[in-house]
DSSP file (Angstrom, degrees, kcal/mol; ACC not computed):
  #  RESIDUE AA STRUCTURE BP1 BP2  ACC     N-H-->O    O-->H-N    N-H-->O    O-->H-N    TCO  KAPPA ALPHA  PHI   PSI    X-CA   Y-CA   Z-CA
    1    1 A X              0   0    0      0, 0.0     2,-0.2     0, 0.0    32,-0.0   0.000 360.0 360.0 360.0 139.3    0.0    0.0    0.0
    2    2 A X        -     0   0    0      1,-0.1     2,-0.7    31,-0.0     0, 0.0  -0.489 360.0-136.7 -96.0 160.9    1.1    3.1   -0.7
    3    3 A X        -     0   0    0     -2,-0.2     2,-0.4     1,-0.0    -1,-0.1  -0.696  26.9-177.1-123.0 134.0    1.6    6.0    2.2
    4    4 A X        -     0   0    0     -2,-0.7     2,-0.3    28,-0.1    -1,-0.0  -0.603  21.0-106.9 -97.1 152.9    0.5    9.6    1.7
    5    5 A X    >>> -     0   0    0     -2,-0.4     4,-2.3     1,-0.1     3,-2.2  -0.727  33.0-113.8 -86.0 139.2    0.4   13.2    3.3
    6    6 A X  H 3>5S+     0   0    0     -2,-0.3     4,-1.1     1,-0.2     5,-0.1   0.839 120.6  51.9 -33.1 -34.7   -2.2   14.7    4.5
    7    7 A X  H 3>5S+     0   0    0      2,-0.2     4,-0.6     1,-0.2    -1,-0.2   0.533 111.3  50.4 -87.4  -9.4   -2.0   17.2    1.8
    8    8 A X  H <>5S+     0   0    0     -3,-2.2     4,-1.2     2,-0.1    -2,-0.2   0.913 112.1  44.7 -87.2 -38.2   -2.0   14.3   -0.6
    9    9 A X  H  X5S+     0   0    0     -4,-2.3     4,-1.7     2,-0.2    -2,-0.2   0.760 112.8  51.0 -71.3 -20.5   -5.1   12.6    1.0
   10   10 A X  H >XXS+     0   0    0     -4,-1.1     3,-1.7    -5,-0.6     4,-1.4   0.933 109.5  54.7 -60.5 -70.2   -6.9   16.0    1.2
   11   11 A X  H 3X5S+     0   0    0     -4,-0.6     4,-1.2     1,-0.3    -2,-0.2   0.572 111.1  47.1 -15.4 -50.0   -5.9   16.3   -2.7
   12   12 A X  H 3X>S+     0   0    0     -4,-1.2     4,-2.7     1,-0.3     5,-0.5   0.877 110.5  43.4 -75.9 -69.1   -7.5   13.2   -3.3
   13   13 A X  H <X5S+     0   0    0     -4,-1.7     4,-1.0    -3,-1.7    -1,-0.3   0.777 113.7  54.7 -63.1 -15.7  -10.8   13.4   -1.5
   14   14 A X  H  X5S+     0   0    0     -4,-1.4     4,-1.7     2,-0.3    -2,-0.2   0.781 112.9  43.0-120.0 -40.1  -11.3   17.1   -3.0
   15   15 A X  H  X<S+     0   0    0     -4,-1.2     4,-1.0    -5,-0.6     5,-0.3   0.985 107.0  56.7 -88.7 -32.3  -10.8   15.9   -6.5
   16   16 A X  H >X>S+     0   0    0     -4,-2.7     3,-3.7     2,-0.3     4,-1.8   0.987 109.5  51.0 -29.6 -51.1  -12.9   12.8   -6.0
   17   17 A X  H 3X<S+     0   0    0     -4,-1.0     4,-4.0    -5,-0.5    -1,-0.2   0.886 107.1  53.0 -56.0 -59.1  -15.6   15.5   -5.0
   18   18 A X  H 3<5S+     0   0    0     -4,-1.7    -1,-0.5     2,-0.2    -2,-0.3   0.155 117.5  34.6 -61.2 -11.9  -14.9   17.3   -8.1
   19   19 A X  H <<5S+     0   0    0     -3,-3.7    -2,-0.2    -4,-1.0    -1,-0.2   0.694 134.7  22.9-114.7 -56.6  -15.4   14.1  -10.4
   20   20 A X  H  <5S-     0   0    0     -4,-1.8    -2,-0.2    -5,-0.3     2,-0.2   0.383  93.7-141.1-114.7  -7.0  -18.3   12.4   -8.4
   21   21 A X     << +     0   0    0     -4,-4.0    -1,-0.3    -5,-0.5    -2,-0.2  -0.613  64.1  22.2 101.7-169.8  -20.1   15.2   -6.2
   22   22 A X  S    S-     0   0    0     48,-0.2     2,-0.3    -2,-0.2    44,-0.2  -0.407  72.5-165.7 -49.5 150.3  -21.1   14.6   -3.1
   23   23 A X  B     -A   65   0A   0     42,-1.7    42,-1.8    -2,-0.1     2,-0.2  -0.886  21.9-136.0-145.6 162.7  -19.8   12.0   -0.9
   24   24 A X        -     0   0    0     -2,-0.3    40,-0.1    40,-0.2    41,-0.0  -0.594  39.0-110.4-116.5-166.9  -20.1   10.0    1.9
   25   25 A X  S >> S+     0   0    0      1,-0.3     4,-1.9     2,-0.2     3,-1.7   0.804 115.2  62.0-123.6 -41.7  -17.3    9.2    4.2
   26   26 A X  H 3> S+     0   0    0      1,-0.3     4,-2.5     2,-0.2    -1,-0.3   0.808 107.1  47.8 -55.6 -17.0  -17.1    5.1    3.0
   27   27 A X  H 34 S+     0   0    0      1,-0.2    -1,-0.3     2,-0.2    -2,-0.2   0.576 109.8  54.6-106.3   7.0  -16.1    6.5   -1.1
   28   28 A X  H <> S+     0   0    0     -3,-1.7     4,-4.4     3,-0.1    -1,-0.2   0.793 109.7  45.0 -72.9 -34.4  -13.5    8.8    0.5
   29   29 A X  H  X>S+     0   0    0     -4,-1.9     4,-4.6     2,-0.2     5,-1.4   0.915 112.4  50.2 -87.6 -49.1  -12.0    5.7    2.2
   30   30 A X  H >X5S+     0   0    0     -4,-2.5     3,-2.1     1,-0.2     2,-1.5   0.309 112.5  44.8 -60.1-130.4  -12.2    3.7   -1.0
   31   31 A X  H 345S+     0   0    0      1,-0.3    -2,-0.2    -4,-0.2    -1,-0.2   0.077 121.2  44.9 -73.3 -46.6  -10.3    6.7   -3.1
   32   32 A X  H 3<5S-     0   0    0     -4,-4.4    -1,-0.3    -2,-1.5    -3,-0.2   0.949 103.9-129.1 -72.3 -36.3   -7.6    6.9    0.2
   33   33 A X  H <<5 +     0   0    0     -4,-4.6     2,-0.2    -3,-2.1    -3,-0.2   0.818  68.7 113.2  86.4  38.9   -7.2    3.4    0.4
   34   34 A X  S  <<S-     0   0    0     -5,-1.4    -1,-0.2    -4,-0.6    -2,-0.1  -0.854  74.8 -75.2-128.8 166.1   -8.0    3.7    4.6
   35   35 A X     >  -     0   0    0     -2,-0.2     4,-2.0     1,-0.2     5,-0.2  -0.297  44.2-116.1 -70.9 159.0  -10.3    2.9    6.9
   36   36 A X  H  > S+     0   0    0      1,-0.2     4,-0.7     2,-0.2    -1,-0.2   0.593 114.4  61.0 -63.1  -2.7  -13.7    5.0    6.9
   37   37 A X  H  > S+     0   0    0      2,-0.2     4,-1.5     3,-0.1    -1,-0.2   0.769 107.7  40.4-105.2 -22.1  -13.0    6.3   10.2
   38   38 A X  H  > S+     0   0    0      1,-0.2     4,-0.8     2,-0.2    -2,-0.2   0.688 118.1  51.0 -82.5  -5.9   -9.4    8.2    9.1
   39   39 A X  H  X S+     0   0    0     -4,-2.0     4,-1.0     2,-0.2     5,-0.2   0.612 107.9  47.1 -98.6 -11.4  -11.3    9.2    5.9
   40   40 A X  H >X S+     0   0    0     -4,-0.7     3,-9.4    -5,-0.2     4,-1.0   0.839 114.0  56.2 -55.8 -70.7  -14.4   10.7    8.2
   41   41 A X  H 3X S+     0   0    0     -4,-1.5     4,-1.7     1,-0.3    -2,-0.2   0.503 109.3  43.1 -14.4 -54.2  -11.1   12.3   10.2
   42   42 A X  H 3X S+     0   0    0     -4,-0.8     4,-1.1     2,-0.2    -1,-0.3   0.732 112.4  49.4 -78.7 -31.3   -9.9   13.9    6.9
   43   43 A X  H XX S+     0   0    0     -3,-9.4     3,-1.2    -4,-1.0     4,-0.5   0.938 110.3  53.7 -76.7 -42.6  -13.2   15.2    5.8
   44   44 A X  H >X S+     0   0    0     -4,-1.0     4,-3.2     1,-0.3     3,-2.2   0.881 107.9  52.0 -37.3 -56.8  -13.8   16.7    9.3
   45   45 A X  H 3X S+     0   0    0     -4,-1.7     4,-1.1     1,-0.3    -1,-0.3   0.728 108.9  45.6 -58.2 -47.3  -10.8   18.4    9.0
   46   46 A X  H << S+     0   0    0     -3,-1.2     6,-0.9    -4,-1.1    -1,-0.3   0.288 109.1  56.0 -86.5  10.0  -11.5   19.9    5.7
   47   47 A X  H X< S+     0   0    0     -3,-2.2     3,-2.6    -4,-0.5     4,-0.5   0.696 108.8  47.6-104.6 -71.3  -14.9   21.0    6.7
   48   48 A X  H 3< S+     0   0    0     -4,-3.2    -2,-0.2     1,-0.3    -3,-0.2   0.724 106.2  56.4 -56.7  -4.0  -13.3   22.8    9.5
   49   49 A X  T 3< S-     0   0    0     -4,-1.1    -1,-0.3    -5,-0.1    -2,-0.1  -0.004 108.1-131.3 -70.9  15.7  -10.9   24.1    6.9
   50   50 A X  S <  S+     0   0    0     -3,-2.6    18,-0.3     2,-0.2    -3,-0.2   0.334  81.5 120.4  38.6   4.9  -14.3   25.5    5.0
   51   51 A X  S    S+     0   0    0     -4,-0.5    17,-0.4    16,-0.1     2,-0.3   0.825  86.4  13.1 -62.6 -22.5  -12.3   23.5    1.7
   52   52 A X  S    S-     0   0    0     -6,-0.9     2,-0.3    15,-0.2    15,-0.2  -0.948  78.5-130.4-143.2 162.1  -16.3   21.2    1.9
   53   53 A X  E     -B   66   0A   0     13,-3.4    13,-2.1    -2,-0.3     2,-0.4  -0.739  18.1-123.5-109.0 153.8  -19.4   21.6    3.4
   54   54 A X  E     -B   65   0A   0     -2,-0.3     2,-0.5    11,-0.2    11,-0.2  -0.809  22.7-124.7 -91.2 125.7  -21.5   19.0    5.6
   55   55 A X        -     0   0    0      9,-2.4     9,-0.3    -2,-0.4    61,-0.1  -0.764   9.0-152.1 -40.8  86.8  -25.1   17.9    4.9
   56   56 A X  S    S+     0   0    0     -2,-0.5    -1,-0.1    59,-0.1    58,-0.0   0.963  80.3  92.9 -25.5 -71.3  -27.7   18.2    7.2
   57   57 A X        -     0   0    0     -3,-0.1     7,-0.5     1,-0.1     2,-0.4   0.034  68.4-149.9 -33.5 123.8  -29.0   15.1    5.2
   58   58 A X        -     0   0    0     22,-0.2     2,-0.5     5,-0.1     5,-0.3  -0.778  13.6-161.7-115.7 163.9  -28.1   12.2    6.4
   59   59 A X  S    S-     0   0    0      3,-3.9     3,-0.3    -2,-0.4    22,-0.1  -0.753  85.2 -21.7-131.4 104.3  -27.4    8.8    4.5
   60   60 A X  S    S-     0   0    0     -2,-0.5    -1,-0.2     1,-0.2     3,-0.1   0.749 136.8 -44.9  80.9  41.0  -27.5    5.4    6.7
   61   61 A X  S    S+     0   0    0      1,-0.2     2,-0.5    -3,-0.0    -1,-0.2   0.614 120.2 104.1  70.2  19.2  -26.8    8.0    9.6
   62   62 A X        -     0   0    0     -3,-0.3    -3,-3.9     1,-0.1    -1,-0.2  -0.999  63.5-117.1-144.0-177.7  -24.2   10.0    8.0
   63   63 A X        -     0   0    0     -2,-0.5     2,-0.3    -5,-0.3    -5,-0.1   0.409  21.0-123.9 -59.8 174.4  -23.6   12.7    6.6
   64   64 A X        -     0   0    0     -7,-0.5    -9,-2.4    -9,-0.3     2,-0.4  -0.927  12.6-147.0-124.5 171.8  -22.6   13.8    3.2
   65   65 A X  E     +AB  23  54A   0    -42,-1.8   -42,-1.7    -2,-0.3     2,-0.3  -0.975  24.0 157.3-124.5 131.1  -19.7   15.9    1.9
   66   66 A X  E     - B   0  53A   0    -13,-2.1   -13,-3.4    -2,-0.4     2,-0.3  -0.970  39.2-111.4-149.7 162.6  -19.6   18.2   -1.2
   67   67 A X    >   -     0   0    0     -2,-0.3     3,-1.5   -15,-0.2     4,-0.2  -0.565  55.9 -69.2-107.0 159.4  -17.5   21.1   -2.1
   68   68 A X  T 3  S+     0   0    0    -17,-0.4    -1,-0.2    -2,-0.3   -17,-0.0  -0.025 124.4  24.9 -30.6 140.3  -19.0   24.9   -2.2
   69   69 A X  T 3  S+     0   0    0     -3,-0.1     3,-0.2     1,-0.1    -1,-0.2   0.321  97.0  91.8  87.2  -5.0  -21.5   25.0   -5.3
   70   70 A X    X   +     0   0    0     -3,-1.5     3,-2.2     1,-0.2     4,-0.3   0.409  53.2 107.2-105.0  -3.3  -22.3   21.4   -5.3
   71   71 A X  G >  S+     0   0    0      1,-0.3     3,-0.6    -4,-0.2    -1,-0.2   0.669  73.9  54.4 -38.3 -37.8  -25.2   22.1   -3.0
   72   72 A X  G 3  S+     0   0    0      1,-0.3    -1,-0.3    -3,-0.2    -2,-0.1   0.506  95.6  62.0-101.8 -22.8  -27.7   21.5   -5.6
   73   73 A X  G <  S+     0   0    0     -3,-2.2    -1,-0.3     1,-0.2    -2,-0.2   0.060  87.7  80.4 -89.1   1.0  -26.3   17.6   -6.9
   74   74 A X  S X  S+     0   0    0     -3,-0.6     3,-1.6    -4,-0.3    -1,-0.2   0.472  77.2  69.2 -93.9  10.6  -27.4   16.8   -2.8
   75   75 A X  G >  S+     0   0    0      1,-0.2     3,-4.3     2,-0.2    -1,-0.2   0.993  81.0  69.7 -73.2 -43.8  -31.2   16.7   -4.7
   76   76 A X  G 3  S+     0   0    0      1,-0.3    -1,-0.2     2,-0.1     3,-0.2   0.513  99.7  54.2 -33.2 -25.3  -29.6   13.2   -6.2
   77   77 A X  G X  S+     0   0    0     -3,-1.6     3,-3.4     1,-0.2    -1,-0.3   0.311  74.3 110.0 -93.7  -4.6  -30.2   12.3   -2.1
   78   78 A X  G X   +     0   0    0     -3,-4.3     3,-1.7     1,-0.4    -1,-0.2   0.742  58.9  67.5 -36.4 -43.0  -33.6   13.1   -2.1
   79   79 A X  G 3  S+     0   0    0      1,-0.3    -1,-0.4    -3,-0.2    -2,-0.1   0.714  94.2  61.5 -70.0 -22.2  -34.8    9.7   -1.7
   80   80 A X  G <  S+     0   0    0     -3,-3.4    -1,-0.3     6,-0.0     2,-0.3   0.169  72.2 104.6 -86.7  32.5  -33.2    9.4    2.1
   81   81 A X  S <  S-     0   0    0     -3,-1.7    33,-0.0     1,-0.2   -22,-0.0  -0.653  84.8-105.4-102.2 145.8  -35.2   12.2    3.8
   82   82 A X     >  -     0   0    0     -2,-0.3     4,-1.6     4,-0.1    -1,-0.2   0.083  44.4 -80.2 -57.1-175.6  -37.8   10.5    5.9
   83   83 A X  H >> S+     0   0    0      2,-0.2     3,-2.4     1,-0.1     4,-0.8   0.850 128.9  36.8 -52.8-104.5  -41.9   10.6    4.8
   84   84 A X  H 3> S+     0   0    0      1,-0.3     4,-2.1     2,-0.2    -1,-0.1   0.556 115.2  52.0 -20.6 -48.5  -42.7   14.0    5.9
   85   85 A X  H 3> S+     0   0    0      1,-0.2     4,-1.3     2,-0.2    -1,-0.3   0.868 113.9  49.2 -67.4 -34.7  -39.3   15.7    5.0
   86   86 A X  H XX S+     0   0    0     -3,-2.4     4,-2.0    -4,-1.6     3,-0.5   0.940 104.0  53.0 -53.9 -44.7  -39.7   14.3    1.7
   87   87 A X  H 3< S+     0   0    0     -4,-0.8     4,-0.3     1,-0.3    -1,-0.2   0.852 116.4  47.2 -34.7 -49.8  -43.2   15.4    1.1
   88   88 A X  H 3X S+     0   0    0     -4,-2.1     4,-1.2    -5,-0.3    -1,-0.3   0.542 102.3  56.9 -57.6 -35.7  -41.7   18.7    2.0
   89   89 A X  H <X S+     0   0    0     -4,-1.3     4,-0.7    -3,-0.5    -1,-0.2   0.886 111.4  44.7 -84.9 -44.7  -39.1   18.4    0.0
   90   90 A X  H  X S+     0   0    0     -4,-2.0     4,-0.7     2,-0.2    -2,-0.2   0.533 111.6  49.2 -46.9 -31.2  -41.6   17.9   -3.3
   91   91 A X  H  > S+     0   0    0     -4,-0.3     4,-2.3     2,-0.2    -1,-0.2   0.743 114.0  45.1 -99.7 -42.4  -43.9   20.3   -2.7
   92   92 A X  H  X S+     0   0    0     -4,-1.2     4,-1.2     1,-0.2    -2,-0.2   0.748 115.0  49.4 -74.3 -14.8  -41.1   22.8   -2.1
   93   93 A X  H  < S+     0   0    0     -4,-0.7    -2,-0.2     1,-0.2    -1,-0.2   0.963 116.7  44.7 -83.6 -29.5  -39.2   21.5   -5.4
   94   94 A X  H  < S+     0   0    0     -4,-0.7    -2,-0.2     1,-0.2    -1,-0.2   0.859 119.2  33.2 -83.6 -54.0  -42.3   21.8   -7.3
   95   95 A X  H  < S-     0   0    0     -4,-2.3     2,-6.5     1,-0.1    -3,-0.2   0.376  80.9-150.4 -97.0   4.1  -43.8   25.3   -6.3
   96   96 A X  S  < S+     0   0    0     -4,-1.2    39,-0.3    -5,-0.1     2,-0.2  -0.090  76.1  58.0  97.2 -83.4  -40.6   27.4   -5.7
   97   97 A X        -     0   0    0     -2,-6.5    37,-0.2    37,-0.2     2,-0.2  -0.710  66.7-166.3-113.3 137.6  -42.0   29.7   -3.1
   98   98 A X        -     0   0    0     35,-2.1    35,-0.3    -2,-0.2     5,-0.1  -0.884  14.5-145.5-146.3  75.1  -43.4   28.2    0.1
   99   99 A X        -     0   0    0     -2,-0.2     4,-0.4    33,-0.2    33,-0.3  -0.499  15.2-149.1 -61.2 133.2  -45.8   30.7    2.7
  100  100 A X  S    S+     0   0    0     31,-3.3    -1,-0.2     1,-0.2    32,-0.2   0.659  87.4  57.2 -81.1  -6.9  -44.6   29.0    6.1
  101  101 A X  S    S+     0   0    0     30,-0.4    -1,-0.2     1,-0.1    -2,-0.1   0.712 104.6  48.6 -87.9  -3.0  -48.4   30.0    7.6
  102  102 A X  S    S+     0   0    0     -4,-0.0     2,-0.4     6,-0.0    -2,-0.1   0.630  87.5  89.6-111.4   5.9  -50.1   28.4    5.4
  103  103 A X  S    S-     0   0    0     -4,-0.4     5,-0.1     1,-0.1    -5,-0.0  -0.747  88.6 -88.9 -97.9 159.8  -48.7   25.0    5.1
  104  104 A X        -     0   0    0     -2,-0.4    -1,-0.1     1,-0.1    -2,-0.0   0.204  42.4-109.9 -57.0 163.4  -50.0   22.3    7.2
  105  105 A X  S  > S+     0   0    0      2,-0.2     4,-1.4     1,-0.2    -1,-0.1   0.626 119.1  53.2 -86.3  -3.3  -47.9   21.8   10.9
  106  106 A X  H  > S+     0   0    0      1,-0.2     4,-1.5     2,-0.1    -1,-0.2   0.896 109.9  44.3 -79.5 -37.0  -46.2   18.7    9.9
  107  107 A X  H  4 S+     0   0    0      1,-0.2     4,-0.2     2,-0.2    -1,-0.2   0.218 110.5  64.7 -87.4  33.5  -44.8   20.3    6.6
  108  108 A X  H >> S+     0   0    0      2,-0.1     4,-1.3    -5,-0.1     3,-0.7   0.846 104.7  40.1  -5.3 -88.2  -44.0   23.0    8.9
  109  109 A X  H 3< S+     0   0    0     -4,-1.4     4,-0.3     1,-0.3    -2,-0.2   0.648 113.6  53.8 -49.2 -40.6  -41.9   21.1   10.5
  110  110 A X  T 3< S+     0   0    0     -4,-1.5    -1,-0.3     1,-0.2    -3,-0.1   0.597  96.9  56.5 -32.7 -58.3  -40.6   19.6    7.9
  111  111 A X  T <4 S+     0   0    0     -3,-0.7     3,-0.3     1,-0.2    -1,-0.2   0.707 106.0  57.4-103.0 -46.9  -39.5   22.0    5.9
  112  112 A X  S  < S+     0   0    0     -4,-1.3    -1,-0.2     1,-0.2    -2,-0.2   0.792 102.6  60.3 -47.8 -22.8  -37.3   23.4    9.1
  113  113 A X  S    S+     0   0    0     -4,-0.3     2,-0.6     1,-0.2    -2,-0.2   0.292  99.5  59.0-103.0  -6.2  -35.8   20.0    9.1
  114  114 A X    >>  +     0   0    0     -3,-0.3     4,-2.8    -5,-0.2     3,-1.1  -0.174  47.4 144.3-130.4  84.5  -34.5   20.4    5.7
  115  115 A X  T 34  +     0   0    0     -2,-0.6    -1,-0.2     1,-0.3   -59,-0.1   0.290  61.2  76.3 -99.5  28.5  -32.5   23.0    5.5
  116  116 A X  T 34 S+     0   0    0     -3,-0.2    -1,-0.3   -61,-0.1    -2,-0.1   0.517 122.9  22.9-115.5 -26.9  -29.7   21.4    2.8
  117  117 A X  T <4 S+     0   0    0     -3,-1.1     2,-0.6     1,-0.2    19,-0.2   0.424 118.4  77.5-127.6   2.7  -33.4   22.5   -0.1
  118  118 A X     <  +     0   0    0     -4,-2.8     2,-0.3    -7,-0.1    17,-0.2  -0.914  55.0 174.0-123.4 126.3  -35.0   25.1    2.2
  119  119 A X  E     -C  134   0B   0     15,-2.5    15,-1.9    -2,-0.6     2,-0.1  -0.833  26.9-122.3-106.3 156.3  -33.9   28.3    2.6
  120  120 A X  E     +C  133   0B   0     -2,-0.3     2,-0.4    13,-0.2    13,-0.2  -0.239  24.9 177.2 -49.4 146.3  -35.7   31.1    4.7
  121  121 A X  E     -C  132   0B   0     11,-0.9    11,-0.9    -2,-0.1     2,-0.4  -0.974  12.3-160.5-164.2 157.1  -36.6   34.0    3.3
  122  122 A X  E     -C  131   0B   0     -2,-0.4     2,-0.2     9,-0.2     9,-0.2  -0.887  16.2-157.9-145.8 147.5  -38.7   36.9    5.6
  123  123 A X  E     -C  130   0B   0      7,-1.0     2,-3.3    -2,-0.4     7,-1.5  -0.944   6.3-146.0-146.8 108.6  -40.7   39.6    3.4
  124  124 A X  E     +C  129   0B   0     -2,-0.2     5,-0.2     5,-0.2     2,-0.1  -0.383  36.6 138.4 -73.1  77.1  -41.6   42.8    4.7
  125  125 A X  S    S-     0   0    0     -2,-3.3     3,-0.5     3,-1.5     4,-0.0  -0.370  71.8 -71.3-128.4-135.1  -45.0   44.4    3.4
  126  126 A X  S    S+     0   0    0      1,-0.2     3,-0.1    -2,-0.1    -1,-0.1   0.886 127.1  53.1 -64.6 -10.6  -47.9   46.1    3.7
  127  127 A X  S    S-     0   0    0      1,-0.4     2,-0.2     3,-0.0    -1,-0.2   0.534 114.6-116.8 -94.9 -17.4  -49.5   42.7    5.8
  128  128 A X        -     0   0    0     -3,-0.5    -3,-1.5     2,-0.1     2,-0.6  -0.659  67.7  -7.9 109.5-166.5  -46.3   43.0    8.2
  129  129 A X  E     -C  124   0B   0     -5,-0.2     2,-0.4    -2,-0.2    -5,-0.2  -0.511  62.4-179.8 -70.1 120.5  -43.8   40.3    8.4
  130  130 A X  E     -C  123   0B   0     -7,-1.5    -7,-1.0    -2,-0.6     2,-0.6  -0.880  18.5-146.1-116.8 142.0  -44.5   36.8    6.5
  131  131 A X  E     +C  122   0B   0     -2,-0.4   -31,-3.3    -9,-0.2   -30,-0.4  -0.925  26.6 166.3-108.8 108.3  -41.9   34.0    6.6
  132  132 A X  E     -C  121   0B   0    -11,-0.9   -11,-0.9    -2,-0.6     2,-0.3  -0.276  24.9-142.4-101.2-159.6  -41.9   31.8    3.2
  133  133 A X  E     -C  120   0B   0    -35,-0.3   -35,-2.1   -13,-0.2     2,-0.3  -0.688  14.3-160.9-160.9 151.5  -38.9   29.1    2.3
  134  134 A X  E     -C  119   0B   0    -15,-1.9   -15,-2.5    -2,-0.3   -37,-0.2  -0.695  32.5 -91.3-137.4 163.3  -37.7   28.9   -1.4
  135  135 A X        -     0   0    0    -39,-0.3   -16,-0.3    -2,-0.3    -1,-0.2  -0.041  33.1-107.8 -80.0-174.3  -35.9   26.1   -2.6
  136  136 A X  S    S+     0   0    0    -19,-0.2   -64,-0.1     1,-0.1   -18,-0.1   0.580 118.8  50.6-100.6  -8.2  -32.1   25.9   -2.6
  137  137 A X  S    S+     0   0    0    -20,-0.2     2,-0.2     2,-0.1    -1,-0.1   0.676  89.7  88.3-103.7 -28.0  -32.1   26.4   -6.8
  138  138 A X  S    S-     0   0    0    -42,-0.1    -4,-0.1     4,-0.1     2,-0.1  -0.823  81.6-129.7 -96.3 156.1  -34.5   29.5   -6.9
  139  139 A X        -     0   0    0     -2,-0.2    -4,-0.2    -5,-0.0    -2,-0.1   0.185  23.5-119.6-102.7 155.8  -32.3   33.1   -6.5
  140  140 A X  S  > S+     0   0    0      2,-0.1     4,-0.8     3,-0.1    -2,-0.1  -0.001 116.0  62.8 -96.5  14.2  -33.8   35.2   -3.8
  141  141 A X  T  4 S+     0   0    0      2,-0.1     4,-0.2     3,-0.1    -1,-0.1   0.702 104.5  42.7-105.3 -14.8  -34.4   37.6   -6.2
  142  142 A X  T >4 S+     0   0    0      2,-0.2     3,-0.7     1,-0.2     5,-0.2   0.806 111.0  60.5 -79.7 -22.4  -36.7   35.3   -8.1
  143  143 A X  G >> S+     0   0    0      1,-0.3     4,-1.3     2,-0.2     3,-0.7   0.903 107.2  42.6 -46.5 -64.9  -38.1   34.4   -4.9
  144  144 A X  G 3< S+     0   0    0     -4,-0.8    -1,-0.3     1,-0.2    -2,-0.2   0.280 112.0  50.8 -58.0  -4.0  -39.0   37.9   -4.3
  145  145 A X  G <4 S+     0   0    0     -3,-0.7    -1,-0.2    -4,-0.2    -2,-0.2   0.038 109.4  51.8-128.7  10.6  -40.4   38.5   -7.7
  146  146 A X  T <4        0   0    0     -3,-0.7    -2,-0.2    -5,-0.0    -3,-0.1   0.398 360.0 360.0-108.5 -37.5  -42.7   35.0   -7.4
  147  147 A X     <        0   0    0     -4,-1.3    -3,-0.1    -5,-0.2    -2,-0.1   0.705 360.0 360.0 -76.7 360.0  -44.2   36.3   -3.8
């Protein structure tokens, strides 16, 4: 087996990310040729180095890893968000723009709980302050210009 640097195994995972997207912790381990728990070690490390970002979303209880911009390939994960968050996730991928009083209190919740395809978004008018979520692909300027 052949022995690496840290800066060679970062190298490594970061272009894996760059060919394949997100990732979980077991296809870093394959790429290093280490166990999954020194290739979590090495993504941790490069999340607290901001060089990738963590998933809320989790798959078989962990997380995933993707590098800045890739946010949007985590849709590819859809399918492990629980019933509800999924629903949530569908409703929100389909219609955009989301009023948070007027959906139901589970996809409420829901919708809080997914916060890798809902963003927040607060709108000041004449009705006072209203709290929607948009999806993680519409702009908050389209956002605003749908509400």
């Amino acid at each position: 087996m052949e022995k690496l640097n840290a800066v060679e195994i970062k190298s490594r995972i970061i272009s894996l990310m760059r060919i394949r997207g997100p990732v979980l912790p077991i296809h870093a381990a394959r790429e290093t040729k280490m166990s999954v728990l020194f290739a979590s070690a090495f993504l941790s490390e490069l999340s607290s180095e901001k060089s990738v970002k963590i998933s809320n979303l989790k798959v078989g209880g962990s997380p995933l890893y993707f590098l800045p911009g890739q946010e949007i390939q985590l849709e590819k994960f859809s399918n492990y968000l629980p019933g509800k968050e999924r629903e949530a996730f569908f409703l929100l991928k389909e219609k955009k723009i989301l009023e948070d009083a007027k959906q139901e209190p589970a996809i409420r919740v829901a919708l809080r709980s997914i916060r890798d395809f809902a963003m927040p978004l607060v709108i000041n008018d004449k009705d006072g302050q209203r709290f929607f979520w948009r999806f993680l692909s519409v702009h908050e300027n389209e956002a605003t210009e749908i509400i």
